[in-house]
C-alpha positions in Angstrom: 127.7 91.9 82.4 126.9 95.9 81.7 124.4 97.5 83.9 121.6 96.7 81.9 122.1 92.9 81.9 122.3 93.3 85.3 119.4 95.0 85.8 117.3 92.8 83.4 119.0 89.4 85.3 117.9 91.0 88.6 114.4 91.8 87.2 114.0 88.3 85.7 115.0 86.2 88.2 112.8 87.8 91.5 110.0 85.7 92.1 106.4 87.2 91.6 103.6 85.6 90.2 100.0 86.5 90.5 98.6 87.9 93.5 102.4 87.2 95.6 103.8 90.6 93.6 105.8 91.3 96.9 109.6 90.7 95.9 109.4 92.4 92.6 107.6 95.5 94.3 110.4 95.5 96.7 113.1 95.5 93.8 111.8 98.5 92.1 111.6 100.9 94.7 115.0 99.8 95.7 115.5 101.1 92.2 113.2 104.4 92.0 112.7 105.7 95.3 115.4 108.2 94.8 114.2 109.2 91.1 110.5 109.7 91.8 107.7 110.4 94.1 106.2 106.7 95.5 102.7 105.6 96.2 100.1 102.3 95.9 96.9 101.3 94.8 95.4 99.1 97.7 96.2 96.0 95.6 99.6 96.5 95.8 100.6 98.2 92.4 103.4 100.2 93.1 103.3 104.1 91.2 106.2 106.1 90.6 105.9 109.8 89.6 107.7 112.4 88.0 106.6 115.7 87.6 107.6 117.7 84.3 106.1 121.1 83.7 103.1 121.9 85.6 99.6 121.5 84.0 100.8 118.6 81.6 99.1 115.8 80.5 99.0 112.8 83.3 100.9 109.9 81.3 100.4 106.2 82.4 103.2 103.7 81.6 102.5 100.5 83.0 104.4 97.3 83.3 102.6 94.0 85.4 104.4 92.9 88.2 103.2 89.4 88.1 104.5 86.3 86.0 102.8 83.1 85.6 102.9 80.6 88.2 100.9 78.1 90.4 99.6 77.8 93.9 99.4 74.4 96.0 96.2 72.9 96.6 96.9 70.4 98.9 99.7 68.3 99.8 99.1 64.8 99.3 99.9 61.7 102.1 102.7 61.0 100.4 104.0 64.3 100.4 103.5 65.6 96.5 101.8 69.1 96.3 98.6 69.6 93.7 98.4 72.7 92.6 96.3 75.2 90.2 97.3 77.4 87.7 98.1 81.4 88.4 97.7 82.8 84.6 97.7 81.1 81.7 99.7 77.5 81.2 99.7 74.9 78.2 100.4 71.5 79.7 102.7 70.9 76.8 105.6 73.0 78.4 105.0 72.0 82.3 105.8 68.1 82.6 109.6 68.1 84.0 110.3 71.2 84.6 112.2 73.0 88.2 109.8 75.1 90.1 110.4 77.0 93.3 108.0 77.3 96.0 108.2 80.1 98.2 107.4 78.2 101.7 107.1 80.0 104.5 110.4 78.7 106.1 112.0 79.4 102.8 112.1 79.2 99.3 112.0 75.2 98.2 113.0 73.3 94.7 110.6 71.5 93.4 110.2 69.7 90.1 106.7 69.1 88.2 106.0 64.7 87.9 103.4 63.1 86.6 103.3 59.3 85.8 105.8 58.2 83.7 105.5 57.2 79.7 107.4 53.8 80.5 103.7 52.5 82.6 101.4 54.2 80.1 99.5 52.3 77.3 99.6 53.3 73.7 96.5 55.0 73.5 97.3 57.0 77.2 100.8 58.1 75.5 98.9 59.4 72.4 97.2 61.9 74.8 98.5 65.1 76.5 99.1 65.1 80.0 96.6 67.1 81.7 96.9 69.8 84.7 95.4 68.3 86.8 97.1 64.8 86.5 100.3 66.8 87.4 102.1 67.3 91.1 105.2 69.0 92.4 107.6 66.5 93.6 109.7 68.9 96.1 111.7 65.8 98.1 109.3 65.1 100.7 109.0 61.7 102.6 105.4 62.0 103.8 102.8 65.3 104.1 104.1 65.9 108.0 107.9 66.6 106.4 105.9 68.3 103.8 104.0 70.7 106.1 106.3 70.6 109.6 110.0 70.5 108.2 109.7 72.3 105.0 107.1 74.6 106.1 104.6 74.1 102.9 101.1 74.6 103.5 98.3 75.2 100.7 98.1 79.0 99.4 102.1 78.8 98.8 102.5 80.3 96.0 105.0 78.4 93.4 107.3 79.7 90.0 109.1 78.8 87.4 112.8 78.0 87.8 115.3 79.4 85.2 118.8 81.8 85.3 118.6 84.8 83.3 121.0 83.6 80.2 122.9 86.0 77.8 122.6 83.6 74.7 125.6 82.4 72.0 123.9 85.6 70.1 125.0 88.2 72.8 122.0 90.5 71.9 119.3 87.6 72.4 118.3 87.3 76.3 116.9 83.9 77.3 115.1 84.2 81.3 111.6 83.5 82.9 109.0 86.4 83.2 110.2 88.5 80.0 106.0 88.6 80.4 106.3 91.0 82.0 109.3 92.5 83.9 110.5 93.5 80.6 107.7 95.9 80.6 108.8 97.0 84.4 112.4 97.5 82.8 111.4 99.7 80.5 109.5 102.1 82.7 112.1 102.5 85.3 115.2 103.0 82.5 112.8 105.6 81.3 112.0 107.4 84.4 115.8 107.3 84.9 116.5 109.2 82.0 114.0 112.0 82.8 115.6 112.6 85.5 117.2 115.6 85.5 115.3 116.4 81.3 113.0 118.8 81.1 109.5 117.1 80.0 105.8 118.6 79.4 103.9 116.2 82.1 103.4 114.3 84.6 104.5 110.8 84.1 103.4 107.7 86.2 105.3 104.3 85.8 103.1 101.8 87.5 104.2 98.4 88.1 100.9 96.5 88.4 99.5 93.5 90.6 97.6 90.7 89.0 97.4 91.0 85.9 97.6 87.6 84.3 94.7 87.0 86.1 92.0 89.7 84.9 94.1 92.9 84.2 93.4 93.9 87.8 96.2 96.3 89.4 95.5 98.3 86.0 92.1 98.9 86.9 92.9 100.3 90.7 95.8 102.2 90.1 94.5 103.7 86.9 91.5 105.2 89.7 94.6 106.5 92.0 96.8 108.3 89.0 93.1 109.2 86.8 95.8 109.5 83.3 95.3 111.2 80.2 97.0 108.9 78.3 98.6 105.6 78.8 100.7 102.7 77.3 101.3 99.3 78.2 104.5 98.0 77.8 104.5 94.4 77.5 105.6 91.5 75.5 104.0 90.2 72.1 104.5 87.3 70.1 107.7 86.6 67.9 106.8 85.6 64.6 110.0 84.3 63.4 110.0 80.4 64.4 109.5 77.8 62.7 105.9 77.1 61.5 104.4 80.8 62.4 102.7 82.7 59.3 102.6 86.5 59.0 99.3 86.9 59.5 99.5 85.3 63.1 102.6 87.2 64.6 104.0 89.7 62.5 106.8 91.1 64.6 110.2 89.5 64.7 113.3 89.5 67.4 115.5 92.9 66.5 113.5 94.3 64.2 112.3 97.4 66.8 109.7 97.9 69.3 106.3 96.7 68.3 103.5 99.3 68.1 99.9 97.3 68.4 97.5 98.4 65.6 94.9 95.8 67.4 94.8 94.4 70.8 93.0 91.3 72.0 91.4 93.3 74.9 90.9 96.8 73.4 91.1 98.8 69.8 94.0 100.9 70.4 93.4 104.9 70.1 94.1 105.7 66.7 95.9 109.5 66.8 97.8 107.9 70.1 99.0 105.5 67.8 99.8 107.6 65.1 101.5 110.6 67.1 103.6 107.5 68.3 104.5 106.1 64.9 105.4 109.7 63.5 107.8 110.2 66.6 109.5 106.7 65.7 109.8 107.8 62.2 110.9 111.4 63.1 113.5 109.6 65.6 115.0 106.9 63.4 113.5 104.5 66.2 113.3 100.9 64.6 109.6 99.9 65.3 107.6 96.9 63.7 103.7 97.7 63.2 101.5 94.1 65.4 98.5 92.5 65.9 97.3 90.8 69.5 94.3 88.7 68.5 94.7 86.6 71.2 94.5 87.7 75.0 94.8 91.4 75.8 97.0 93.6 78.1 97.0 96.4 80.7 96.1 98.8 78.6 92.8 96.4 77.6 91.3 97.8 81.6 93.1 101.1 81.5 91.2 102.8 78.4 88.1 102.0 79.8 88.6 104.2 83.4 86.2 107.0 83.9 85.5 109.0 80.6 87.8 107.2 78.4 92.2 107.1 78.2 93.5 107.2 75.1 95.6 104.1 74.8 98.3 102.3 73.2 100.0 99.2 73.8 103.6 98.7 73.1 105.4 95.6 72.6 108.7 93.4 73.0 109.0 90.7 70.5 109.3 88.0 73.0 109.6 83.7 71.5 108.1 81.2 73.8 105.7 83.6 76.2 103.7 81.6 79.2 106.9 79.0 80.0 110.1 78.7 81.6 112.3 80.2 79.1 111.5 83.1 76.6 113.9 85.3 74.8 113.9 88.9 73.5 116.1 90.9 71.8 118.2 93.7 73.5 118.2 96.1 70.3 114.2 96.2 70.8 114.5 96.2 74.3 116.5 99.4 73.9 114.2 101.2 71.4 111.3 100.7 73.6 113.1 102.8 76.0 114.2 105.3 73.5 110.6 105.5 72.0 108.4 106.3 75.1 111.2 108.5 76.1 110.9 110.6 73.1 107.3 110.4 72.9 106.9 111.6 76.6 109.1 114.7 75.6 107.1 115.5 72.8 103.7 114.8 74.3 102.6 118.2 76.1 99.6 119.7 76.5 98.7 121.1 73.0 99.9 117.7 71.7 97.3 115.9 74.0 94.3 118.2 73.0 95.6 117.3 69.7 95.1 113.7 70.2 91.3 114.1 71.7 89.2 116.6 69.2 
């Protein structure tokens, strides 16, 4: 693999969901530390800064930390873990899949059970397994190997399973937690390539805490940086699978970055969006024009700090979001990069006052 599968393998694979942000933190200042200035909210959102010309605007690009995941319960008698739900899951993608649980002794395989279809009656089979009928089966004779020999106690946090995968289709990417270390990728390739570029700001890439849980790191260190203008980079909803319409996902795997006209958890800043749009088109950046109706992003908490942040949020096409495997497309990975690249270079002060009369 080329440096940037093996940056986007290394990315996808850490473990991280909500709140338990730690490993992925850890990974990107190994990364950054030498490129930019560090800091942190008191969350644990982790800011990287590079400074351009002095008296720029203050530019946010943020990417969450977190993935979906769960977090055990209790651990029954017979050595099973229940568990609840860290973000967003649909029962119809859980039943039978690997989990890890990070233990305190170690990291542990686990699988998620539930009864099987052989005992159930018609009527039961007819019905989806719920959550809360679910448990993590992780080997255990009884809850005292459970707790004493593997280490497990409740509060553990637990994640998906899966190997970052370069599919048959070299340029389609399979992995866990495109959603949303795809969006940390992209901020630290980009700060990369300022390095040593003249540039007309200040630029903050911000890997946030938490927030498939409330959008919550993006609201603390939005009040450390205070930005001018910011973008979340994130993934948005592939449109070209079997039994999607148009008007429900529009964008589609190597096609270009996604530029959000609408956003579940905000209406995005319309000069931001078209100063971004005219620097794609001035480019030659491939970009695809989305809608988010459903469930919102970063930049959803970000726009509303203090008096207002002109906001935009920036997508990869990603199929399958919220389970254990999803898959983007390198080309649009790539253009994302290329696209907030240009647009920071173009984006200086006059620009910004621009934006705001």
């Amino acid at each position: 693999m080329d440096r940037t599968l093996n940056w986007l393998k290394e990315i996808t694979d850490v473990a991280g969901p909500s709140g338990f942000e730690g490993r992925v933190k850890e990974l990107l200042h190994n990364r950054l530390a030498g490129t930019a200035e560090v800091s942190t909210d008191r969350l644990g959102s982790i800011i990287f800064k590079r400074t351009g010309t002095a008296g720029g605007p203050r530019i946010m690009l943020a990417g969450h930390m977190d993935e979906i995941g769960f977090m055990v319960k209790t651990i029954t008698k017979e050595g099973y873990l229940k568990f609840t739900c860290l973000g967003g899951w649909w029962e119809q993608v859980m039943l039978g899949q690997r989990v890890t649980v990070l233990a305190a002794k170690g990291d542990i395989p686990g699988v998620i059970g539930s009864k099987p279809p052989h005992i159930l009656s018609p009527e039961e089979r007819k019905k989806m397994v719920e959550k809360k009928e679910m448990y993590i089966d992780i080997g255990a004779a009884d809850e005292k190997e459970a707790r004493e020999f593997f280490g497990v106690r409740p509060g553990d946090a637990v994640v998906p399973y899966s190997e970052f995968t370069v599919m048959a289709n070299a340029k389609l990417l399979m992995a866990k937690a495109w959603d949303d270390r795809v969006g940390c990728a992209v901020f630290a390739d980009v700060l990369e390539q300022l390095k040593g570029v003249e540039h007309p700001n200040e630029v903050y890439g911000v890997g946030t805490v938490q927030e498939e849980v409330g959008l919550r790191g993006a609201k603390t260190s939005a009040a450390v940086i205070n930005p001018d203008v910011a973008f979340a980079v994130d993934v948005c909803i592939a449109g070209d699978t079997p039994g999607v319409q148009e008007d429900q996902a529009a964008s589609k795997l190597g096609k270009g970055v996604a530029v959000a006209v609408f956003d579940g958890s905000m209406v995005p800043h319309r000069a931001l969006r078209d100063f971004v749009i005219a620097t794609a088109e001035e480019e030659k950046i491939p970009f695809q024009l989305d809608f988010i109706e459903g469930g919102g992003t970063d930049a959803g908490r970000i726009h509303l700090h203090a008096q207002g942040v002109p906001s935009l949020f920036i997508g990869i096409p990603s199929r399958y979001i919220h389970s254990h495997n999803s898959v983007i497309h390198r080309d649009d990975y790539e253009a994302a990069v290329r696209l907030m690249v240009a647009v920071i270079r173009r984006l200086d002060r006059p620009a910004f006052e621009g934006l705001i009369k």
